[in-house]
C-alpha positions as CSV (number, residue, x, y, z in Angstrom):
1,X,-6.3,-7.6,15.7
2,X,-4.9,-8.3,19.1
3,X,-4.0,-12.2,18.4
4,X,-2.3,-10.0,15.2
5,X,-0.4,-8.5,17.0
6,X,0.9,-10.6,19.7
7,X,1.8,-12.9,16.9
8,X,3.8,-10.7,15.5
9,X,5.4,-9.4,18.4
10,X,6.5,-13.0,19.5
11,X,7.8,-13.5,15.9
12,X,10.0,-10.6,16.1
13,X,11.3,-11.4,19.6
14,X,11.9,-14.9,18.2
15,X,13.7,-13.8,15.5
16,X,16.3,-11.1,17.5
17,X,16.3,-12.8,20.9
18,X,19.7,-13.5,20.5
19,X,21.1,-10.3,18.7
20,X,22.2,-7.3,20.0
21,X,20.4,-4.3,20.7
22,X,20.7,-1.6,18.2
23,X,21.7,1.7,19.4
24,X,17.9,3.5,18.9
25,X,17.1,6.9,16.9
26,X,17.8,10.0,18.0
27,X,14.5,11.5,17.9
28,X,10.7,10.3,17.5
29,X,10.6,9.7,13.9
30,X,6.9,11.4,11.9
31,X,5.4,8.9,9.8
32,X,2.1,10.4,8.0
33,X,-0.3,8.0,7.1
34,X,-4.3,7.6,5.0
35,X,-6.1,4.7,5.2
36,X,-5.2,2.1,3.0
37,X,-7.3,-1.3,3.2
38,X,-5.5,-3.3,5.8
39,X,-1.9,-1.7,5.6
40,X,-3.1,1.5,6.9
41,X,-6.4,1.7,8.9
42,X,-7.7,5.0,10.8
43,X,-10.0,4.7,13.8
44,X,-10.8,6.6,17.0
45,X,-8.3,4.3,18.9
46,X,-5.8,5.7,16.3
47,X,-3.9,4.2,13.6
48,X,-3.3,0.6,12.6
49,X,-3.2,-1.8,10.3
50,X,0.1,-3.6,9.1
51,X,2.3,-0.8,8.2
52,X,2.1,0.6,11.9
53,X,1.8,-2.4,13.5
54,X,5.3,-4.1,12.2
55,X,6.8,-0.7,12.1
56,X,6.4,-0.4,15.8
57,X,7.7,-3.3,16.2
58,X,10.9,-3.5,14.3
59,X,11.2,0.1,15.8
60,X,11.3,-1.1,19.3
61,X,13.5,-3.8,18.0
62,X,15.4,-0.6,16.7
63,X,15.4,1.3,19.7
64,X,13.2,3.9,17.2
65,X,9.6,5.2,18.3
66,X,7.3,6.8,15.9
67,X,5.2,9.7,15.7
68,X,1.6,9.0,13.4
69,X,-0.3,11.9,11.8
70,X,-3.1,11.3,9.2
71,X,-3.1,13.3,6.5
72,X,-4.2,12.7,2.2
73,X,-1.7,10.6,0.0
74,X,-1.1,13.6,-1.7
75,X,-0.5,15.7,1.4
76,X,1.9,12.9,2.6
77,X,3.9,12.8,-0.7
78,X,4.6,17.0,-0.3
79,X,5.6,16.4,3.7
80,X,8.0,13.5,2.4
81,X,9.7,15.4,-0.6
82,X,9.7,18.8,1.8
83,X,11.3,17.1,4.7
84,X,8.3,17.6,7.1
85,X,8.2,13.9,7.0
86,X,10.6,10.9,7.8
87,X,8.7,8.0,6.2
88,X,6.4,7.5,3.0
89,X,5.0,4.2,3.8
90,X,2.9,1.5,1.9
91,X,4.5,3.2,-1.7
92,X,5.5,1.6,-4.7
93,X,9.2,2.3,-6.2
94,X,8.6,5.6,-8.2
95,X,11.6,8.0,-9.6
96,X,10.6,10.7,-8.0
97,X,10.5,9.7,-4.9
98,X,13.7,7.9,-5.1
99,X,14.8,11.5,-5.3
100,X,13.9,12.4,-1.8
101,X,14.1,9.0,0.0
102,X,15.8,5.4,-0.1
103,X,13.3,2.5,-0.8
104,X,13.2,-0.5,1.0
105,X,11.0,-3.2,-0.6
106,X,8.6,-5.3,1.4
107,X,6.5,-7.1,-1.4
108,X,5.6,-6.5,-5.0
109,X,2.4,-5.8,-6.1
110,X,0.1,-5.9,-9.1
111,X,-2.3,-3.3,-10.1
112,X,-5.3,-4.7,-11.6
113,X,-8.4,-3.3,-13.1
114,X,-11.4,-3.6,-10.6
115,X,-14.9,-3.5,-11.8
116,X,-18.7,-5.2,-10.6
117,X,-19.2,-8.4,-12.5
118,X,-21.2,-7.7,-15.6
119,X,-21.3,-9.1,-19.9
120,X,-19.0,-6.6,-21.3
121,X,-16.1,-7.7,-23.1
122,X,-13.0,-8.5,-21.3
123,X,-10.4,-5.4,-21.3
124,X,-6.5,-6.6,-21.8
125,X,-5.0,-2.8,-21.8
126,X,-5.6,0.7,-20.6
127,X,-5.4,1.3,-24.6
128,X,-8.8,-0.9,-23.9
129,X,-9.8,1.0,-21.5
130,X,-9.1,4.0,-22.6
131,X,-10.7,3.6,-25.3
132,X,-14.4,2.3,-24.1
133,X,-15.5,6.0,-23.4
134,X,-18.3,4.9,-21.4
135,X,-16.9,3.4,-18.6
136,X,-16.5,5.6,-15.5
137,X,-13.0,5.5,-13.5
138,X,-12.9,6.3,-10.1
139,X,-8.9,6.2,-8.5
140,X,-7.5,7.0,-5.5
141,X,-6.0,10.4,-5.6
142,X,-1.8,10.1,-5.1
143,X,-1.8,6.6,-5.9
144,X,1.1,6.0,-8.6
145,X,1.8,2.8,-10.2
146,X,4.7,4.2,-13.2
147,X,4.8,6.1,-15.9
148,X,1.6,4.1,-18.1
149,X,-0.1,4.7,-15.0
150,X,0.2,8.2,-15.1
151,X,-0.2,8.7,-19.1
152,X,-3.5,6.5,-18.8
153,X,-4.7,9.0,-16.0
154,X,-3.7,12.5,-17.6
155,X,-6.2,10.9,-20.5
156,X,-8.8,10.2,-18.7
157,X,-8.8,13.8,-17.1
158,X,-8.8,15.0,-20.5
159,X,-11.5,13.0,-21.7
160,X,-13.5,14.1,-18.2
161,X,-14.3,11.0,-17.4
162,X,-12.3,10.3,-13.8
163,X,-13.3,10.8,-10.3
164,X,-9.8,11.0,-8.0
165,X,-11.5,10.0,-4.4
166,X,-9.0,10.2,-0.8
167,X,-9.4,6.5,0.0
168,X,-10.3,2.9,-1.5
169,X,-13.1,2.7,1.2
170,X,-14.3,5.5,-0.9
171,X,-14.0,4.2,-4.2
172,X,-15.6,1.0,-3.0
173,X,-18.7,2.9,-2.4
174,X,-18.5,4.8,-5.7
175,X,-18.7,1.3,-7.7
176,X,-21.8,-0.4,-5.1
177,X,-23.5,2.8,-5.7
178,X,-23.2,2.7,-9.5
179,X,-21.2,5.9,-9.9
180,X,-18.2,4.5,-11.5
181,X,-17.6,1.5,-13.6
182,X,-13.7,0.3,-12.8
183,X,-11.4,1.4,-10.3
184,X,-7.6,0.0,-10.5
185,X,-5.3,-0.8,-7.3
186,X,-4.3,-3.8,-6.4
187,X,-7.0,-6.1,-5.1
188,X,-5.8,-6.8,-1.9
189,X,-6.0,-2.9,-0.7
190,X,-9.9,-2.8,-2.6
191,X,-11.4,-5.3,-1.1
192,X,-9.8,-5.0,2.4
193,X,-11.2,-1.6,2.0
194,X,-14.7,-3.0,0.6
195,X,-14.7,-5.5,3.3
196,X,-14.2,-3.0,6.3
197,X,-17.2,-1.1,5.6
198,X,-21.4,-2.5,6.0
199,X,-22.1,-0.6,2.8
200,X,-19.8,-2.6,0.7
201,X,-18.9,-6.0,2.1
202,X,-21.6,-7.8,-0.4
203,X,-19.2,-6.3,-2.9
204,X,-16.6,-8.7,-2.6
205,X,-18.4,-11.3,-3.8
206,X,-19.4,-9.2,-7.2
207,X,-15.7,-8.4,-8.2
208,X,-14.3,-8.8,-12.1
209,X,-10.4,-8.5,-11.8
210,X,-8.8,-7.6,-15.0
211,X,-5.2,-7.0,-15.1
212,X,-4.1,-4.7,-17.8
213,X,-0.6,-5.4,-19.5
214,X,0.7,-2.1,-19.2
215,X,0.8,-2.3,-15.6
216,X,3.0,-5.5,-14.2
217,X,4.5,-6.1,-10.7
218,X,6.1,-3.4,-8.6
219,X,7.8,-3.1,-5.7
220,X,5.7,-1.7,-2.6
221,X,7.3,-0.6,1.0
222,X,8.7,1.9,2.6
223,X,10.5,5.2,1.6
224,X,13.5,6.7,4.4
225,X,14.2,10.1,4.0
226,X,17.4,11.5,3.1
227,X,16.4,15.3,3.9
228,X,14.9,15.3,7.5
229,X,16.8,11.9,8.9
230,X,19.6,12.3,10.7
231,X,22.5,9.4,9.1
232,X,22.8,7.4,11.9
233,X,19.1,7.1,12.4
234,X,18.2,6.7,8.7
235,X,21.2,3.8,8.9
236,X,19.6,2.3,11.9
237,X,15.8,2.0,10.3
238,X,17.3,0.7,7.0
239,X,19.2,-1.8,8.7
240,X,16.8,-3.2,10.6
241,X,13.6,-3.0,8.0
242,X,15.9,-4.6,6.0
243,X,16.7,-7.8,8.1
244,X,13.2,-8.3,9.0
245,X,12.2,-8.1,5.5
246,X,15.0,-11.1,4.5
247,X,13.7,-13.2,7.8
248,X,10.5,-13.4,6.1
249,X,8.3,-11.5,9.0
250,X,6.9,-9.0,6.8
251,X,5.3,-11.9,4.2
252,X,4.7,-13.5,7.4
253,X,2.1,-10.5,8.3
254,X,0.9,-9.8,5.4
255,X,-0.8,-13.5,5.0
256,X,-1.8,-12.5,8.6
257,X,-4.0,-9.9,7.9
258,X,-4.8,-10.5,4.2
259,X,-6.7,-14.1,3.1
260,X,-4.4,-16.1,0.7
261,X,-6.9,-16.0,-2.0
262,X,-7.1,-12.4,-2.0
263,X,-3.1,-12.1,-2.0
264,X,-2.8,-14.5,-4.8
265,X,-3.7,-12.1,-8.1
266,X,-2.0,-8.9,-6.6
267,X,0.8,-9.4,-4.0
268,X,3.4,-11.6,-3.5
269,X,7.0,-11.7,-1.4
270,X,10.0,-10.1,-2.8
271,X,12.0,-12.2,-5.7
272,X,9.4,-14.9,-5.5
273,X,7.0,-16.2,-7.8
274,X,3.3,-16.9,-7.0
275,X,3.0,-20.8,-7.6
276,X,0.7,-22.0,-11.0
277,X,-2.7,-22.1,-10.8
């Protein structure tokens, strides 16, 4: 985590050596935060991962410091739309947030449908899935991937056959332990969550990845607030997320914590394409 870091650090100090400073926020700015494979990880030495990590440093780039609290995806999403909160971070593009916040993009992801590797028949849609009564679902409670996303999981509530867990660490250990069949999140956060944890490492090695066609590639970042930020600090933040987004630093971390084969099925840069396989 350290060479992480101070590769990171000299990339940003690279890539702004030569550019003014920008005038700084007004305030410490509250960013709540869960765990969240390796974009978001929660330790006793505190939070981590590569949301905090590059957001500390574009802030000091900013002249902007932050204030972490950890707190439920759900719990964060009622601070953001309430004002309690600045920042939603590691979210996909959703209309109601857009409501409360201005998104700035950082990569697009790819849900996919997550299960141990066994002989059952290959599932091409949550109609599939939803539809194979049997299988157990376990999701991470507040995660939203669009409006399918959202019909598929009212269904399965109805049907009473979803568990909503806090955390994909969580979820990883419902499907080693047999008490759920498929989980769906894009497979970069499961198995950086699976990998991070004794109990389900092996796992990794077991996976089926199914993508499902109602679900395709969505934008993932960071939301600003438009209720608690002050202008001229929500200006500066945007401005500079957004320049280190176009230099390339953000891809640039993300390959740094996440292995390129685990990227390649679920997340990819902004306006590129993953190249054929």
């Amino acid at each position: 985590m350290k060479l992480v870091r101070h590769a990171l650090a000299c990339a940003i100090l690279a890539s702004t050596a030569l550019a003014p400073a920008a005038a700084g926020c007004s305030r410490p700015i509250s960013v709540p935060v869960a765990a969240s494979g390796h974009s978001v990880t929660i330790s006793r030495n505190g939070v981590g991962g590569l949301f905090p990590e590059m957001l500390t440093l574009v802030g000091a780039r900013a002249g902007c410091t932050f204030v972490w609290s950890v707190a439920p995806r759900v719990r964060q999403e009622t601070m953001f739309a309430s004002g309690q909160a600045d920042i939603l971070v590691a979210a996909t593009q959703v209309e109601r947030r857009d409501r409360h916040g201005i998104f700035i993009p950082m990569f697009e992801t790819r849900p996919v449908m997550i299960s141990v590797n066994s002989t059952r028949a290959r599932l091409r849609s949550i109609d599939d899935l939803l539809a194979r009564r049997d299988l157990r679902v376990v999701l991470v409670r507040g995660y939203d991937y669009g409006d399918a996303y959202r019909a598929m999981l009212a269904t399965l509530q109805a049907q009473g056959r979803v568990y909503l867990q806090p955390d994909p660490q969580t979820v990883a250990r419902m499907l080693a332990g047999s008490l759920a069949d498929v989980t769906i999140m894009p497979a970069s956060v499961f198995i950086a969550g699976a990998s991070d944890d004794i109990r389900t490492a092996d796992l990794v090695r077991r996976l089926r990845v199914e993508p499902l066609v109602e679900l395709p590639w969505i934008k993932s970042g960071i939301y600003l607030s438009r209720t608690s930020l002050r202008d001229d600090d929500r200006s500066v933040l945007e401005r500079e997320l957004r320049a280190s987004v176009r230099s390339g630093l953000w891809w640039q971390a993300m390959r740094r914590y996440y292995p390129r084969d685990t990227l390649a099925r679920s997340t990819r840069p902004i306006g590129i394409s993953p190249p054929p396989r």
